[in-house]
KEMAR-706400 format. One record per residue: residue number from 0; residue in three letters; x, y, z of N, C-alpha, C in turn. Coordinates in steps of 0.1 Angstrom, whole numbers. Each point is the difference from the previous one (the first is absolute). Example, Ala and Ser with C-alpha at 12.3 -4.5 7.8 and 13.67 -1.06 7.14 Angstrom:
     n   res     n_u     n_v     n_w    ca_u    ca_v    ca_w     c_u     c_v     c_w
     0   ALA     132     -57      78      -9      12       0       9      12       0
     1   SER      -4      11      -7       9      11       0      -8      11       8
% end
This chain:
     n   res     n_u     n_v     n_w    ca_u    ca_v    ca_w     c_u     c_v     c_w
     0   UNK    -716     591    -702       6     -13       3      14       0      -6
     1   UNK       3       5     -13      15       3      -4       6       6       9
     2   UNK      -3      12       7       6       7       4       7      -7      16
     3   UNK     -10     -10       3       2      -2      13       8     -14      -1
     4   UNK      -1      -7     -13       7     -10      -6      17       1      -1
     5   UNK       4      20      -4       9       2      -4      10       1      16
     6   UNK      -8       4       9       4       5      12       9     -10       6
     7   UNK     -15     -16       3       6     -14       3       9      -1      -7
     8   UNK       4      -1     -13      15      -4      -9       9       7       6
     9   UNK       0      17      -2      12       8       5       3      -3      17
    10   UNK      -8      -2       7      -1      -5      17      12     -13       2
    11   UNK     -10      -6      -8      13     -16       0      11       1      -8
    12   UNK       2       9     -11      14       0       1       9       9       6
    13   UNK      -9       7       4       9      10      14       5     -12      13
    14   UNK      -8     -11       1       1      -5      11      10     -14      -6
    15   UNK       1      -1     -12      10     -13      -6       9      15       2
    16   UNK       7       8      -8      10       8       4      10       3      15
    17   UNK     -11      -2       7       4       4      15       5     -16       5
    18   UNK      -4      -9      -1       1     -15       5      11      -2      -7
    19   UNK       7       1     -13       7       2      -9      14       3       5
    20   UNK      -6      14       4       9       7       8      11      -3      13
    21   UNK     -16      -2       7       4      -8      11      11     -16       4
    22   UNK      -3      -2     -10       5     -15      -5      17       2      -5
    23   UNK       2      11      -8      13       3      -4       9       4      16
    24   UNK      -7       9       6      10       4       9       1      -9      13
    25   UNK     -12     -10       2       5     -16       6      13      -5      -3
    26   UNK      -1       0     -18      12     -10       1      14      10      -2
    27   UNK      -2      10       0      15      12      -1       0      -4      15
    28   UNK     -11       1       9       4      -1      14      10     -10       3
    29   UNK      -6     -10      -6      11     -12       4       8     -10      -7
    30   UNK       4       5     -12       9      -4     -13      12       3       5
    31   UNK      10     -12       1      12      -3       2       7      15      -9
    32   UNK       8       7      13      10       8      -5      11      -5      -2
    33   UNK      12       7      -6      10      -8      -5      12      11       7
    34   UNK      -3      13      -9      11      11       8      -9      11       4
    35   UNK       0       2      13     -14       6       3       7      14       7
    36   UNK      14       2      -1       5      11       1      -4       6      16
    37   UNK      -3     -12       6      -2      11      18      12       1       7
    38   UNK      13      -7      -1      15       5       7       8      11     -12
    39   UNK       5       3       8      13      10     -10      13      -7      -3
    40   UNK      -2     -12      -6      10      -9      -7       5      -5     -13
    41   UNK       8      -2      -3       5      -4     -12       5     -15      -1
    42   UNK     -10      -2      -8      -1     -17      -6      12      -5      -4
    43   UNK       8       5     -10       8       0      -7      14      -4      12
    44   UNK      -1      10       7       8      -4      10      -2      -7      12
    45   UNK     -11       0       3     -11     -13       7       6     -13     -10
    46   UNK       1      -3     -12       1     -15      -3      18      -3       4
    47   UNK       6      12       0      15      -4       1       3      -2      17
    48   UNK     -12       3       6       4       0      16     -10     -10       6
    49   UNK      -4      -9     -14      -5     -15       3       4     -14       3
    50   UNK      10       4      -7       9     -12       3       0     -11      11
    51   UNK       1       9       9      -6     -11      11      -9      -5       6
    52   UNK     -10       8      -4     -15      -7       5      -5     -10     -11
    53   UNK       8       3     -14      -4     -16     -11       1     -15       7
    54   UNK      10      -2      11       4      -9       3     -15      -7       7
    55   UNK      -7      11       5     -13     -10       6     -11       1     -10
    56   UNK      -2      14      -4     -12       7      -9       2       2     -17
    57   UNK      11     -11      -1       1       5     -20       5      10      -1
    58   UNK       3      -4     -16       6      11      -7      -2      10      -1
    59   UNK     -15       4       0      -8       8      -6     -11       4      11
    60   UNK      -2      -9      13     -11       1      11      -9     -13      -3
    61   UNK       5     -14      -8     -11      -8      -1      10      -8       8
    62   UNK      -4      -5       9       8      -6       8      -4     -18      -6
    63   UNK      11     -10      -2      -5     -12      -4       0      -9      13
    64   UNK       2       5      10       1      -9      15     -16       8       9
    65   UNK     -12     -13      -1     -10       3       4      -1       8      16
    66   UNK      16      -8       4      -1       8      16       0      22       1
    67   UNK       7      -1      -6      -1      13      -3      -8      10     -12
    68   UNK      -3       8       6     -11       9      -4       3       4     -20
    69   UNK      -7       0      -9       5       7     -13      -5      16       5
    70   UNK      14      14      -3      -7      12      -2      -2       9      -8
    71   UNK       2      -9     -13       0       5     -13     -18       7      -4
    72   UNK      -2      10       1      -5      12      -4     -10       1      15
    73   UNK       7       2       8      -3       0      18      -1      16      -1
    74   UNK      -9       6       3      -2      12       3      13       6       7
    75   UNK       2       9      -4      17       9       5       0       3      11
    76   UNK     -16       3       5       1       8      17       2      -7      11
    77   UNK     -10     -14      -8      -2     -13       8      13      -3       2
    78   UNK      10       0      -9      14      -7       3       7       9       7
    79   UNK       5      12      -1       8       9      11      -6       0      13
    80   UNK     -14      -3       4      -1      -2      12       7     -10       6
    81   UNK      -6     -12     -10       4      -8       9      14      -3       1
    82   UNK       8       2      -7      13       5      -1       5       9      12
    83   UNK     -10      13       4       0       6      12      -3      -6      10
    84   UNK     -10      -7      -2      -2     -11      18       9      -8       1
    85   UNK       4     -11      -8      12     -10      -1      15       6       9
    86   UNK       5      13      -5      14      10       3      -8       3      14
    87   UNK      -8       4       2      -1       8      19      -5     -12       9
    88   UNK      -5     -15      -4       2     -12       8     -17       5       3
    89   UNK      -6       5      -8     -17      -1       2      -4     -11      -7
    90   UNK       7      -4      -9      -9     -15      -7      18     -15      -1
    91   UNK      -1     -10       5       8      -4      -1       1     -13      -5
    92   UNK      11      -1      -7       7     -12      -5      14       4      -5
    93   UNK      10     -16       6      10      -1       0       5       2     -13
    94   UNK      -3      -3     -12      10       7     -13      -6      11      -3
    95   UNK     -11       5      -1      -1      14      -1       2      11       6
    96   UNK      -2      -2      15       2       7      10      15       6      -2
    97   UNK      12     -11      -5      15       5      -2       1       7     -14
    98   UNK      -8      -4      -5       5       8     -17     -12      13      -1
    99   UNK     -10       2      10      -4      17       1      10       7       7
   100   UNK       4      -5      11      13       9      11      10       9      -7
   101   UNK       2      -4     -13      11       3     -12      -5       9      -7
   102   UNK     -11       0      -2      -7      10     -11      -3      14       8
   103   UNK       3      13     -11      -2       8       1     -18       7      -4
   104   UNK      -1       9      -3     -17       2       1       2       6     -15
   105   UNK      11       0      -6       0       1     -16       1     -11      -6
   106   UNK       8     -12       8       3     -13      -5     -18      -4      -2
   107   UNK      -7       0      14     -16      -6       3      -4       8     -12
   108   UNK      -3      10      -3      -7       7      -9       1      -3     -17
   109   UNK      17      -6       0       3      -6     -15      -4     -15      -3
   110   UNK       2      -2      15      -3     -18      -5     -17       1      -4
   111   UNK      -3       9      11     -18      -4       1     -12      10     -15
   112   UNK      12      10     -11      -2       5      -9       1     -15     -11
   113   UNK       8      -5       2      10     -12     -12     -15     -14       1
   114   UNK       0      -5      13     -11      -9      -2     -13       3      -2
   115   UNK      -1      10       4     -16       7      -5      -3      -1     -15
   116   UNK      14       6      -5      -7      -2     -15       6     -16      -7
   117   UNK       2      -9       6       6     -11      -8     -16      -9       1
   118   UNK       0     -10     -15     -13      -6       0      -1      -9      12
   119   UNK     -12      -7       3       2     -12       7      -4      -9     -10
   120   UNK       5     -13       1      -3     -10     -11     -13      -5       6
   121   UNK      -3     -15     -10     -11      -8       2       6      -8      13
   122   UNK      -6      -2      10       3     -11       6     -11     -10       1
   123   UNK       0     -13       9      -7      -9       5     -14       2      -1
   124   UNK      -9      -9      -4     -15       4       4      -3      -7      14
   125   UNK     -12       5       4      -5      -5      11      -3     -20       2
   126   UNK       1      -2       8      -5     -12       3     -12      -1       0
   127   UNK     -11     -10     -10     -14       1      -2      -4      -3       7
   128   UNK       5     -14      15      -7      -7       4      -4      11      16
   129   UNK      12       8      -1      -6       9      10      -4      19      -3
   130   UNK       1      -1     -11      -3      18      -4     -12       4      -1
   131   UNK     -10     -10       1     -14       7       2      -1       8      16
   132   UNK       3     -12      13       1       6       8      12      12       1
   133   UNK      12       4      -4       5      11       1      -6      14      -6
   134   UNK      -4      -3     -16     -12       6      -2      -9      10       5
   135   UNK      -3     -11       6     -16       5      10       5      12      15
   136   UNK      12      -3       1       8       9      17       6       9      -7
   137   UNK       5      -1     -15       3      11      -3      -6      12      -6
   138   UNK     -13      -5      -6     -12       8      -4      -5       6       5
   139   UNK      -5     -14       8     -13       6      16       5      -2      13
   140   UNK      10      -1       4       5      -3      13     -12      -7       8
   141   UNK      -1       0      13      -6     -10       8      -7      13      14
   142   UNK     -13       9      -8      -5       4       6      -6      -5      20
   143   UNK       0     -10       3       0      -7       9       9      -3      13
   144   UNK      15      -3      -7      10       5       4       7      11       4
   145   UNK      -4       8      -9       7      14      -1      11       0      -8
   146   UNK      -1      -8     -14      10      -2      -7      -2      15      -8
   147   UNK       8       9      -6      -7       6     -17       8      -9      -8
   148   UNK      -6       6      -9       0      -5     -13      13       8      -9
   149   UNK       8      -8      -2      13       3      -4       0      12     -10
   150   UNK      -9      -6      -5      -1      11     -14      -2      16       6
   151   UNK      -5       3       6      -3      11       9      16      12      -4
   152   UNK      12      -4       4       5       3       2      15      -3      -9
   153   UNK      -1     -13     -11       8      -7      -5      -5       0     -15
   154   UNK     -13       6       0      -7      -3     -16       2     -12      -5
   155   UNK     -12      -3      -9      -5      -9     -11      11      -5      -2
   156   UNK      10       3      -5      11      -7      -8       9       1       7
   157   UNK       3       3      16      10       0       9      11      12       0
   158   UNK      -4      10     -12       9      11      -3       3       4      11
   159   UNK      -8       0      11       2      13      14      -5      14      -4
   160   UNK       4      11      10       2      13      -3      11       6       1
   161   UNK       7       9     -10      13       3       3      -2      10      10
   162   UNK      -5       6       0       0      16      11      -2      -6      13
   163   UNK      -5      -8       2      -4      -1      16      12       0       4
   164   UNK      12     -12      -2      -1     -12      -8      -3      -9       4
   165   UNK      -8     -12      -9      -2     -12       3       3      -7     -12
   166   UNK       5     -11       9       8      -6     -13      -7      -8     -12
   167   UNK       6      -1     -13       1      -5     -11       2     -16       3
   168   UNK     -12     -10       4       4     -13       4      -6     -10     -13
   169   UNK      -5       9     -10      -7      -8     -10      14     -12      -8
   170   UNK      -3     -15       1      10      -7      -8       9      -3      12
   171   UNK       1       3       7      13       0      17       2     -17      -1
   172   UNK       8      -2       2       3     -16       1      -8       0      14
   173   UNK      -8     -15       0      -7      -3      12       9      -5       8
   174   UNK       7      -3       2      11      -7      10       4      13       7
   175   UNK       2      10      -5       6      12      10     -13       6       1
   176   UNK     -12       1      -3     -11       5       6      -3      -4       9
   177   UNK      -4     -16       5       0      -7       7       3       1      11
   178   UNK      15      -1      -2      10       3      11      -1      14       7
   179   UNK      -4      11      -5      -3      12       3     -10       1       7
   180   UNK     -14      -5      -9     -10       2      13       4     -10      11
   181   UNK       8     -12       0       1      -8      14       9       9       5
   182   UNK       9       6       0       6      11       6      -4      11       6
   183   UNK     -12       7      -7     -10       9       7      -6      -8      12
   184   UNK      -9     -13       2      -7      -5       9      10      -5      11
   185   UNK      15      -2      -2       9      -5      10      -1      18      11
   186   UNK      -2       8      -4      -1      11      13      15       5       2
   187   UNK       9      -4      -8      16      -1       5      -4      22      -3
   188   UNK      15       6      -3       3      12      -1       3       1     -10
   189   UNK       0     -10     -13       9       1      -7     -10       8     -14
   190   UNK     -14       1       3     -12       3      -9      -6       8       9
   191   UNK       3      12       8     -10       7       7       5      11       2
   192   UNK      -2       2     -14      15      18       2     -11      10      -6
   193   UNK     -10       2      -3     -11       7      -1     -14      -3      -4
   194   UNK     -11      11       3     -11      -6      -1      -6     -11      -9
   195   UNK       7       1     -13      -5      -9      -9       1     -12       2
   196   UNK      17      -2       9       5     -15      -3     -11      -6      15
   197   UNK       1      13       8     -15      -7      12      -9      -5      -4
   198   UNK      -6       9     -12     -13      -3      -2      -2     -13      -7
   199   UNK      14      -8      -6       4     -13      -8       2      -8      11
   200   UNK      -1       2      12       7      -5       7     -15      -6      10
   201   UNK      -9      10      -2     -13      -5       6      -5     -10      -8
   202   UNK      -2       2     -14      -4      -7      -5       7     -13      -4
   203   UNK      11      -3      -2       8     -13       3      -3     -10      10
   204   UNK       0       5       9      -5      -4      17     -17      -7      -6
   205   UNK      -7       3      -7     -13      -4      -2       1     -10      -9
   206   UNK      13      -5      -7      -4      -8     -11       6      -9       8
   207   UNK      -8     -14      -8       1     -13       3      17      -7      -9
   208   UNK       7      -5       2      10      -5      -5      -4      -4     -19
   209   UNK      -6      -7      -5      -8      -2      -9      -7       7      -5
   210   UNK      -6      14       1       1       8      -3       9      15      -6
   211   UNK      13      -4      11      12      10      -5       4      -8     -14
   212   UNK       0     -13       2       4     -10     -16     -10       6     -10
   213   UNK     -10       2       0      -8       1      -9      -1      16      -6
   214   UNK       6       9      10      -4      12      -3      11       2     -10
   215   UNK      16      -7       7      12       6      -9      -3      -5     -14
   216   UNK      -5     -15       4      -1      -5     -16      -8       6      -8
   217   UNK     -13      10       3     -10       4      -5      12      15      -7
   218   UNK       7       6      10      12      13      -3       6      -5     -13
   219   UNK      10     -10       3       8      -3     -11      -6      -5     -16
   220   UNK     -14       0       0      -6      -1     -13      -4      14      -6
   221   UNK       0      10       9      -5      10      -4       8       8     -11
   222   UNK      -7       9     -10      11       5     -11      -7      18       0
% end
């Protein structure tokens, strides 16, 4: 009975070890990167060739105007793409669309090295009266619909994945989330420049107005 006593002990902590385990590389999976080193850019010279995007996105990438996006510690790859779709008229908007046209693929590569590693601050918490439901579409999506579940692809704390890339939306001001996913469901050209932004683009189409409110406000609480 000792012997088989000692087995069950050594068994279960093989199996706390492994759960353990499992559990650390969860959250490495999806723990906010800061400089995640995926372009061949230089920060240093990325912050002097910032200048002009502070005017919408801050000093630093925390933008203090909710209409526009913060990309302060925005995955690097995520940003030269889109940097890349913006300049060849695959993803479009009027001030961006003119200040990629200018950039070179050293310029994209420095800017998108510089906000990668800059902190993002605290922003706004969620609205209580509606974050249970955002919550719930971002956790479990709406199997019935054909929603997924945000998290799928966006993680627990909204980090994203840098390698795919998918973006870093954790803390995002809801006002430009908002406006983003109503931008995906409008069908225009200006969000259908590859599979992913399709695949955002299906699932926008599925949410109810009151629900995109709830989801962004559910995003912008996230840390």
């Amino acid at each position: 009975m000792k012997m088989f006593g000692e087995k069950v002990v050594n068994n279960m902590s093989n199996i706390s070890k492994t759960l353990a385990a499992s559990s650390l590389g969860l959250v490495r999976a999806f723990a906010p990167v800061k400089a995640d080193n995926l372009v061949d850019g230089d920060a240093e010279a990325g912050k002097t060739k910032s200048t002009v995007c502070a005017a919408c996105h801050g000093m630093d990438g925390n933008s203090l105007n909710p209409v526009w996006p913060s990309i302060a510690g925005q995955h690097s790859k995520y940003i030269k793409q889109q940097l890349e779709y913006f300049k060849a008229g695959e993803r479009k908007n009027i001030l961006m669309s003119a200040q990629a046209m200018a950039l070179s693929e050293e310029d994209m590569n420095d800017l998108a090295a510089y906000y990668a590693s800059q902190a993002a601050t605290d922003r706004q918490v969620a609205n209580p009266d509606i974050v249970a439901k955002g919550k719930r579409l971002y956790q479990g999506g709406d199997n019935e619909r054909g929603i997924p579940a945000c998290i799928a692809c966006h993680g627990p704390s909204g980090a994203g994945n840098p390698g795919v890339p998918y973006p870093n939306i954790g803390g995002q001001h809801a006002t430009y989330v908002a406006s983003s996913l109503r931008e995906y469901a409008a069908e225009n050209d200006n969000r259908s420049n590859n599979a992913t932004q399709k695949m955002m683009r299906d699932i926008a189409l599925k949410l109810e107005p009151s629900e995109i409110e709830a989801l962004a406000s559910y995003i912008q609480g996230l840390k």
